[in-house]
Each structure stands twice: as C-alpha cells, then as structure tokens.
C-alpha positions as CSV (number, residue, x, y, z in Angstrom):
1,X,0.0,0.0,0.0
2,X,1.3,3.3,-0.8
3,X,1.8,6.3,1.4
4,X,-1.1,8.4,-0.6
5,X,-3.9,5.6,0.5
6,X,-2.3,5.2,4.0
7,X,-2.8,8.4,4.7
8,X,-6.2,9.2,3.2
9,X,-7.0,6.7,5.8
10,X,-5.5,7.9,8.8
11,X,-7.5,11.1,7.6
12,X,-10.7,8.9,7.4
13,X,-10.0,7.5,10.7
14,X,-9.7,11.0,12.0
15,X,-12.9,12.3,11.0
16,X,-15.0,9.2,11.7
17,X,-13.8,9.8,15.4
18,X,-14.3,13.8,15.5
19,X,-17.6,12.7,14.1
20,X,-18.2,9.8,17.0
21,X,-17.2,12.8,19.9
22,X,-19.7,15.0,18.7
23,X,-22.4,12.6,18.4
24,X,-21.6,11.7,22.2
25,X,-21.5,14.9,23.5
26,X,-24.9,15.7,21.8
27,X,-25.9,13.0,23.4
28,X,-24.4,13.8,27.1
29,X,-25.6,17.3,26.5
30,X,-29.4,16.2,25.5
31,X,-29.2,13.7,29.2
32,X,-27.1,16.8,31.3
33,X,-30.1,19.1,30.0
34,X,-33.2,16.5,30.6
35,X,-31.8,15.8,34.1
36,X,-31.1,19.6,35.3
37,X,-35.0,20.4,34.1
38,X,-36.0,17.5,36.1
39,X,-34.0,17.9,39.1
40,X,-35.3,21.4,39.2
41,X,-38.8,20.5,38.9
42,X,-38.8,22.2,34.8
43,X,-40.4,20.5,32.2
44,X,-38.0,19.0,29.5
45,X,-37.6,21.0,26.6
46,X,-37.8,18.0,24.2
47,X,-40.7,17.1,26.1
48,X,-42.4,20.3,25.6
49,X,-41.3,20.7,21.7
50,X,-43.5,17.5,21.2
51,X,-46.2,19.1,23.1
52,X,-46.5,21.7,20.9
53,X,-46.0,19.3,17.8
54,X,-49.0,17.9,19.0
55,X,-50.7,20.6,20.1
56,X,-50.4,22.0,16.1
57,X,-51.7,18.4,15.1
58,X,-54.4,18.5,17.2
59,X,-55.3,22.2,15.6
60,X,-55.5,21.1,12.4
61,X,-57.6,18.1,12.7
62,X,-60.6,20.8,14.9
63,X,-59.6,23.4,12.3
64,X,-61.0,20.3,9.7
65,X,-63.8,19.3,11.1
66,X,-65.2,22.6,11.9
67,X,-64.4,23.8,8.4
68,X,-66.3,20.3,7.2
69,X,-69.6,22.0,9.2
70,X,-69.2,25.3,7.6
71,X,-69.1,24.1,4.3
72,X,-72.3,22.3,4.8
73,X,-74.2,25.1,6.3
74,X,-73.2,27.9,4.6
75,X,-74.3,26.4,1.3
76,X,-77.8,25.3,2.6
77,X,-78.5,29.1,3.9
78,X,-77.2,30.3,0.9
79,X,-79.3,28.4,-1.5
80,X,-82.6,28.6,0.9
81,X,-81.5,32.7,0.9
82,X,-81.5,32.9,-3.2
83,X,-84.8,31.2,-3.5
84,X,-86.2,33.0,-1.0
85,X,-84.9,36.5,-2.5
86,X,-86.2,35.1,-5.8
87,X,-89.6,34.3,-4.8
88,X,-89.9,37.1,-2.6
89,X,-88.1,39.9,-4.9
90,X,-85.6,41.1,-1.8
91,X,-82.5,42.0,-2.9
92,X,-80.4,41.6,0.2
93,X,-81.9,38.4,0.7
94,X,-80.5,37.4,-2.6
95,X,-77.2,39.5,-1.7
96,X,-76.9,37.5,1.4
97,X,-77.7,34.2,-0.5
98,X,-75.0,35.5,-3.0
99,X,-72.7,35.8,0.3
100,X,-73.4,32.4,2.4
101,X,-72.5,30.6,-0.8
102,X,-69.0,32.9,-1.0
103,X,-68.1,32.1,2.2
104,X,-69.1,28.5,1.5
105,X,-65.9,28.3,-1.3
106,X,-64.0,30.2,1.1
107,X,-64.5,27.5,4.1
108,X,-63.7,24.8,1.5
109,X,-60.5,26.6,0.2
110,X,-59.6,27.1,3.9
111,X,-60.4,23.2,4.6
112,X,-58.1,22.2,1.7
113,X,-55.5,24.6,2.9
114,X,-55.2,23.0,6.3
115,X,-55.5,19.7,5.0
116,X,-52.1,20.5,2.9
117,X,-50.7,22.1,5.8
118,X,-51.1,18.9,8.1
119,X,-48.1,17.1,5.6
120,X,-44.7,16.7,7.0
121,X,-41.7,17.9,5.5
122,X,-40.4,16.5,2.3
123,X,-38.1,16.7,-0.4
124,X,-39.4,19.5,-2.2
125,X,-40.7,21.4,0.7
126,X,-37.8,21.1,3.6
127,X,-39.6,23.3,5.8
128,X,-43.1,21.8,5.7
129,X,-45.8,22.9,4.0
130,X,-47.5,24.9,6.9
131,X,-47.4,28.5,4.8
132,X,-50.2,27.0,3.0
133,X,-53.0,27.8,5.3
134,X,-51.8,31.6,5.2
135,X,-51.7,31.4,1.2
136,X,-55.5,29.6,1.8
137,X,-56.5,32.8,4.2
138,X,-55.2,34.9,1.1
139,X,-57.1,33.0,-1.5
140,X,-60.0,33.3,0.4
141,X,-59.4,37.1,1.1
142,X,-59.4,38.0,-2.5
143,X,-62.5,35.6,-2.9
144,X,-64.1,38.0,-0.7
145,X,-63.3,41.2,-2.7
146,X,-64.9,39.9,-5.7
147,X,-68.0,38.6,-4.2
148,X,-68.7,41.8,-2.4
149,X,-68.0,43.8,-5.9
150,X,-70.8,41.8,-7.3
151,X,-73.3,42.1,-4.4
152,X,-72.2,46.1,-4.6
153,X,-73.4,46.4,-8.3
154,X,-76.2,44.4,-8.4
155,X,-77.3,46.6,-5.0
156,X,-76.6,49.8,-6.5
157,X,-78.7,48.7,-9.3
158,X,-81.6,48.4,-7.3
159,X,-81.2,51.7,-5.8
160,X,-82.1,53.2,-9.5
161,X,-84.9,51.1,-9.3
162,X,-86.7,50.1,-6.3
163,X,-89.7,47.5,-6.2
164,X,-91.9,46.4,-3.7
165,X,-91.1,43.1,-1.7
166,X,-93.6,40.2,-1.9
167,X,-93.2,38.2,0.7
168,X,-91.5,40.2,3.6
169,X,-92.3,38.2,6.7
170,X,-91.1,34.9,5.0
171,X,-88.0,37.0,4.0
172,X,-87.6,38.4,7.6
173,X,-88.0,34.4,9.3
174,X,-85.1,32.8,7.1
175,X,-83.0,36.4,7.5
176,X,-83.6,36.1,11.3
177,X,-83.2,32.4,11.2
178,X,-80.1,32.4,9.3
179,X,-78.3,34.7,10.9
180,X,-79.0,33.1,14.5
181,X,-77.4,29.8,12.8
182,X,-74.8,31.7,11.4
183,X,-73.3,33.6,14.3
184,X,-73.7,30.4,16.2
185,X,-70.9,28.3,14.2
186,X,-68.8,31.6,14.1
187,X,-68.5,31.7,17.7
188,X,-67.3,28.1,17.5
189,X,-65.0,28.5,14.7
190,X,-63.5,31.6,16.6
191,X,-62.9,29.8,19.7
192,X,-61.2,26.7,17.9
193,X,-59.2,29.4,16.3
194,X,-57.8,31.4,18.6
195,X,-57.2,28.2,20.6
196,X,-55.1,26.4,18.1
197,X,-53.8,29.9,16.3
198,X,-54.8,29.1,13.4
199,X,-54.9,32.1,10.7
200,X,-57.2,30.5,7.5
201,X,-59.7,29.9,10.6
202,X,-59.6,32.9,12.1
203,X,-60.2,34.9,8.8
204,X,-62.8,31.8,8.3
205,X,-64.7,32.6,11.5
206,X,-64.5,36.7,11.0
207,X,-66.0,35.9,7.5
208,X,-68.7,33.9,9.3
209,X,-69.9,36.6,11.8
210,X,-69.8,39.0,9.1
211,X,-72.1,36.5,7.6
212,X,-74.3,36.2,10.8
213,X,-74.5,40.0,11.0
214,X,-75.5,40.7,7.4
215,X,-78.6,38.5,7.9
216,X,-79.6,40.8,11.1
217,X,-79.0,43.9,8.5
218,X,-81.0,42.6,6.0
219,X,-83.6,41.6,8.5
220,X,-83.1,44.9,8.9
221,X,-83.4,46.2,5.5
222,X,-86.8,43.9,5.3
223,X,-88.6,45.1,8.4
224,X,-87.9,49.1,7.6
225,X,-88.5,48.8,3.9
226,X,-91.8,47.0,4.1
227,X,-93.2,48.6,7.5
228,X,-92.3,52.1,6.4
229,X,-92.5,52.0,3.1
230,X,-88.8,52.8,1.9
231,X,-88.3,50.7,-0.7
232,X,-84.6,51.7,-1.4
233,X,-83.5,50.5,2.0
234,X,-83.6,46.9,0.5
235,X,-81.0,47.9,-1.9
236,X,-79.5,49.7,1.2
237,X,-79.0,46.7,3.0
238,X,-77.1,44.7,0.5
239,X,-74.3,47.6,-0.2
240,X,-73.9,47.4,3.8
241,X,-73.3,43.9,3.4
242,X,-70.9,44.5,0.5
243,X,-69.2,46.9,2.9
244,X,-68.9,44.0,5.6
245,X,-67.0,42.2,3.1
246,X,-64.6,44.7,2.0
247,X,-63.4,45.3,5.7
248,X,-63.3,42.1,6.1
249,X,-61.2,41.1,3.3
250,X,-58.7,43.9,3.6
251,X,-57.7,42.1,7.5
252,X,-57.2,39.0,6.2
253,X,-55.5,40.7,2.7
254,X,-52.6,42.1,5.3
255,X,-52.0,39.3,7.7
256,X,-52.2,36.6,5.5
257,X,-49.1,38.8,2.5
258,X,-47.2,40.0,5.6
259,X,-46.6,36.2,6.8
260,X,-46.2,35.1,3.3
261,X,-43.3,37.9,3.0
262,X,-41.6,36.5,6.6
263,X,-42.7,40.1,8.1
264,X,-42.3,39.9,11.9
265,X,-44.9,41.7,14.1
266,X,-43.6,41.5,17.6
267,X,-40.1,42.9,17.7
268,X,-40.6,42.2,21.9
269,X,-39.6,38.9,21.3
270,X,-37.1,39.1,20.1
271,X,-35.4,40.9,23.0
272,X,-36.9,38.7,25.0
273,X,-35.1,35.8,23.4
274,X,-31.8,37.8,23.1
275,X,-31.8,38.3,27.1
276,X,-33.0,35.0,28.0
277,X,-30.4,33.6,26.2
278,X,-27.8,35.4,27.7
279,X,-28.6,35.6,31.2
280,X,-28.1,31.4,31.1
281,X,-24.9,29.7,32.0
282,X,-23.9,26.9,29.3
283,X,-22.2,23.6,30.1
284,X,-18.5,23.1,28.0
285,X,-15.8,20.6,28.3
286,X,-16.0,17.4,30.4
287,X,-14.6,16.1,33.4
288,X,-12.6,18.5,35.3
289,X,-11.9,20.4,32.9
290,X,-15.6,21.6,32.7
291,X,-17.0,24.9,33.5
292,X,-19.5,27.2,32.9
293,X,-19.7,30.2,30.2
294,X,-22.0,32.8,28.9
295,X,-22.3,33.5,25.4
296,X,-23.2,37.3,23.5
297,X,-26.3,37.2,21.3
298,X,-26.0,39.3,17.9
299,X,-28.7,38.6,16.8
300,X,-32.5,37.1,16.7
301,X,-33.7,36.5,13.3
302,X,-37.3,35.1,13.4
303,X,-40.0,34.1,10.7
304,X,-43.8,33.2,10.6
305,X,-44.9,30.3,8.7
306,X,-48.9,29.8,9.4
307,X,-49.6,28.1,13.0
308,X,-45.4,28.4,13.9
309,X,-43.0,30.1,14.3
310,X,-39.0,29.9,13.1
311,X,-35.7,31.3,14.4
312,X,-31.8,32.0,13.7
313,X,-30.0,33.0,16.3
314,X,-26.5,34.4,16.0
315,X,-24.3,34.1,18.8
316,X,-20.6,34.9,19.8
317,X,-17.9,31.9,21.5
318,X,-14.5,32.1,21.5
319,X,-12.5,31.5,18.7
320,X,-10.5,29.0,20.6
321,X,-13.0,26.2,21.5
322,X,-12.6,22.7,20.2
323,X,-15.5,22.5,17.7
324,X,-17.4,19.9,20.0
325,X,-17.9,22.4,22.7
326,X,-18.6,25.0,20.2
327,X,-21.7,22.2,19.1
328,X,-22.5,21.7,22.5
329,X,-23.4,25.4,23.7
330,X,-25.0,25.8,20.4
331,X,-27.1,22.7,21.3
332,X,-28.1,24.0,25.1
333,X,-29.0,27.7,23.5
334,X,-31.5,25.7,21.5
335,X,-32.7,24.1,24.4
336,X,-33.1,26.9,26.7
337,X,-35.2,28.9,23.9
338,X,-37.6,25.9,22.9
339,X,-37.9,25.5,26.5
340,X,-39.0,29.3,27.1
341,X,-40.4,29.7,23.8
342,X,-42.3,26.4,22.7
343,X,-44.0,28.4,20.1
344,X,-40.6,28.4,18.1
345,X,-40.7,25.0,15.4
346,X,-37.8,25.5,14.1
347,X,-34.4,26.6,15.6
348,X,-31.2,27.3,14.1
349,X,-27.6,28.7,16.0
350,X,-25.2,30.0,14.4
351,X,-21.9,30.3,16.0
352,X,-19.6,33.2,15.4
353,X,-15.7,33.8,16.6
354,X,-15.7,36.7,19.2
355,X,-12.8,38.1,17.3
356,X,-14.6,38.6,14.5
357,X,-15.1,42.3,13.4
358,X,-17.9,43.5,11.1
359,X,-16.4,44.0,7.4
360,X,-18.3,45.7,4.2
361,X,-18.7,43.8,1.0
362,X,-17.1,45.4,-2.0
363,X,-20.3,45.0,-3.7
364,X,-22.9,45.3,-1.3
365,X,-23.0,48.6,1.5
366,X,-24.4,46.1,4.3
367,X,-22.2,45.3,6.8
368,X,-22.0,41.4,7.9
369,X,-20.4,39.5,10.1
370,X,-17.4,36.9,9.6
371,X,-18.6,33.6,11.0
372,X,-16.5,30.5,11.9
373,X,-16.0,29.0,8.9
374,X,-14.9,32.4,7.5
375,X,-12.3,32.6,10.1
376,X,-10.8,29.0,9.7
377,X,-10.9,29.7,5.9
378,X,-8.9,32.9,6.4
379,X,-6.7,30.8,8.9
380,X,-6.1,28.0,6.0
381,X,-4.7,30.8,3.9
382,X,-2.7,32.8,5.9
383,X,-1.1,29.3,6.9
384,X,-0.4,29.0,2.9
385,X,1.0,32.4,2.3
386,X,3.5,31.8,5.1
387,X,4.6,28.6,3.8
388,X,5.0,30.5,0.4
389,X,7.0,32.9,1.8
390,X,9.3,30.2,3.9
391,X,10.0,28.4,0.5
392,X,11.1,31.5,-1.3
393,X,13.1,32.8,1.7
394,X,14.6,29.4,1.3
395,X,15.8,29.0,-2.0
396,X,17.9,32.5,-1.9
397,X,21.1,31.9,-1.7
C-alpha cells in the first residue's frame, strides 16, 4: 500500500472519530439538559417541543372538522336565501344568499389549505408545507373582494330602481333564522381558532360573523323597507353587506401577504429571546476540565410560517474552542429557547468567533459579520501564504 492511501485513511480515521465525539456529546448534552429540568422541577424541553407538535396536530384536525360544518351550512343558507330573494323579490336576501354561498368556497379553500398544511416535510418542501394555510386565508381574502363587488353592483342597481317586496315576513324568518345559525358556528370556529392559532380559521370565522351580522342587516333592511314604506332600504341593505365584506377582506388581505413575506410583528420577542439567552450559563468541556460560560447574542432572526413560528439565532464563542464544545453550547442555547419559547418549530444557532469584526462587502453597503468557517478559511490561507514565503526565503542563496 502506498503512502497516498495510507494516509487518506488515517484522515478517514480522524474524522470518523471527530464525528463519534460529537455525536456523544450531543448526546451527554441532550441527558445533562433533561436531568437539570428534572431535578429542578422544569419540564423537559424535548418534552415540551412535542407538546406543541401535538398541540399543532391536534389544531389542524378541529380546524378540519369545523371547516367540514361550515361548508355544509353555509351552502344550505345560501341556497334557501337565493330562492327565498327570488320568490320574494328582496335583494339583500338574494345578496346575502349570493354571500353564504362565497363564504361557502371560502370554508372549503380554507379546509383544503389545512388539509395540505397537516403534511410533513419532504423533499421539495424542507420546511413543511405549513405557509399554505396563510396562502389559503389569502385565497380566500381576494375571494371575498370579488364577491362583495358583485353584491355592490347588483345593489346599487336596485337603488335606481326600487320595487316592492312580496313576501317580507317569509323574508324576515329565514333572514332572522339564518343569521342566529350563522353567528352560532362563528362563535365556535372563533374559539377553535384562537385556541389552536390558526390564521385561514380565524379569517374563516371573521367571515362567518360577518355572515351572521348581514342577515340581522338585511332583516333589517326587510322590516324598515316593508313597515315604512322605503323601498330603497332593501337595496341599502345589500351595499352594507358589500361593505362588511370589503373590511373584512382587507384584515385577512394584510395578515395573511405579511406572513407570506416573513414580516415579523412583535419585535418584543425578540429581545426577550436575546436576554433570555444570555442571562443562562452553558455547560462546555467534560470532566474536570468543565465549567460554565455565557455566550453574546448578535442577533434574533425570526420568521412566521402559518400556525409556527421559526428562528436564527447568531451568537458569539470564543474563537479557541474545540469544535465539540462549540456544538454543544449551540445545542443548550437551542434548548433553553424551545424551552421558554415552545411556540418556536424550528431553531437554528449559528456560532460566530468573538474576534470577528464587522467588514463591508465590496459590492454590497451592508455590513456582515465573519462567522466561523470564514475565520478558519482565512486561517487556511494565511497558513499557505507563510509557507510560500518560507519556501522563497529558502531557496535565496
């Protein structure tokens, strides 16, 4: 065997036993951290990260079933609404037939969206597919806009030419009735929302009392423009209802784009993470050579993606640490932060070298910061430029 092969394996040994040493101090690290919390009467962050896993799960599936129910109801008040607005002549009967049936597609589009969002990660989508329900509220949102454009028109129409109703206490029942019905699944969809933080479901249950609360309008509408003889307050009644849905869909129009875009809306916690993190004392080395260190946050990057939550967070160690204890207080500041913070799905740290010092791209006027591989990179060739320099400082004569 030659000396080329020989040592390409004494390199492969090397690293399968660098790779070995950190597995087993994950591994200490994951026991050290379960048996502090335990010994200190704290839950255990792995514990409490499946918790919440669950808890999402668990979201979903009520966020189906209620959505299932919605679907159902909304179309049979819708389609009992447009024949009774036929029969009867009422145009916000027929505009809130027109909008039980909208919200019907939107409680489907909502139901699909959570169905996709309940997948697990896969090769194509590495971060899950949970950004679907938001992209399911914003469907639904624009949904919204162009159903109330229609009931607008047609309502505005009827202003320019009022008619009598036919039938205004059989209008008034399945108003009154439907919107009693209504309001009473939006209630339920709200609390199932707001439990499980669900966003397609909240804008699904908003849409819902809107729904409830357009019947009582046109009721409304009905009772004032048959009792008192103003016809146009039929017509009235319907552009109220197209306002409902306009104010409506612009809420769910901004939450649902700014999570799509990553926008973060509660800066507070990020400081919150940022001191948490370093008030907490972190485990390195083993043996008697162990001890305790803090580590210097730089910075909390987080991200919203539907029910969760994601976050990178940059932190300073010293330059001088073996790598394994460098992977081991990376592995506790996870910890700590799912343990404080179970709302977080995903957590990434990102060591930096303390000596590090901002630098400014050449192309770019943002200022980053040099990580760890940067510096061992820069350290490889410095190490080459002296050993250039030895070798011509050699062969002088």
């Amino acid at each position: 065997m030659d000396d080329s092969n020989t040592g390409a394996s004494d390199d492969d040994d090397r690293s399968d036993s660098v790779v070995k040493g950190l597995s087993q101090s994950r591994d200490k690290g994951l026991n050290f951290e379960g048996k502090k919390s335990n010994s200190a009467g704290e839950s255990n962050p792995s514990s409490t990260f499946t918790e919440r896993n669950s808890l999402v799960s668990e979201g979903i599936l009520a966020g189906q079933r209620i959505a299932k129910i919605s679907v159902v109801t909304l179309v049979s008040i819708g389609i009992v609404e447009i024949l009774t607005g036929y029969y009867s002549g009422s145009v916000v009967a027929t505009a809130d037939g027109l909008d039980s049936i909208s919200d019907a597609a939107i409680s489907f589009i909502v139901l699909l969206g959570l169905r996709i969002a309940h997948r697990p990660a896969d090769k194509k989508f590495h971060f899950g597919y949970h950004k679907v329900e938001s992209f399911a509220a914003l469907m639904a949102a624009i949904g919204m806009v162009a159903i109330g454009i229609v009931i607008f028109y047609n309502s505005y129409q009827a202003i320019l030419h009022p008619h009598e109703i036919r039938q205004p206490v059989l209008t008034m029942v399945v108003l009154a009735a439907a919107g009693a019905v209504s309001l009473h699944r939006a209630f339920q969809m709200r609390n199932i929302a707001n439990k499980y933080n669900l966003l397609s479901l909240k804008t699904d249950a908003k849409n819902s009392i809107k729904d409830g609360s357009a019947s009582i309008i046109g009721f409304l509408s009905v009772l004032i423009a048959s009792q008192f003889g103003f016809l146009q307050m039929d017509a009235i009644g319907g552009m109220i209802i197209a306002g409902y849905i306009f104010s409506v869909s612009y809420i769910s129009l901004k939450k649902s784009s700014l999570i799509l875009v990553d926008s973060w809306q509660n800066p507070k916690l990020t400081e919150l993470i940022k001191q948490h993190v370093e008030q907490k004392q972190f485990r390195v080395g083993e043996g008697p050579e162990q001890s305790q260190t803090k580590v210097k946050v730089r910075s909390v990057l987080l991200r919203p993606a539907g029910m969760v939550s994601q976050a990178e967070v940059h932190i300073e160690v010293d330059g001088d640490k073996p790598l394994k204890d460098v992977e081991m207080i990376c592995l506790q500041v996870e910890m700590e932060i799912r343990s404080k913070f179970p709302d977080l799905e995903r957590i990434s740290t990102i060591p930096h070298s303390s000596i590090a010092k901002p630098t400014t791209t050449q192309s770019t006027s943002f200022k980053r910061w040099i990580s760890v591989p940067d510096i061992l990179h820069q350290h490889r060739q410095q190490q080459q430029q002296q050993q250039q320099q030895n070798q011509k400082h050699e062969r002088r004569p």
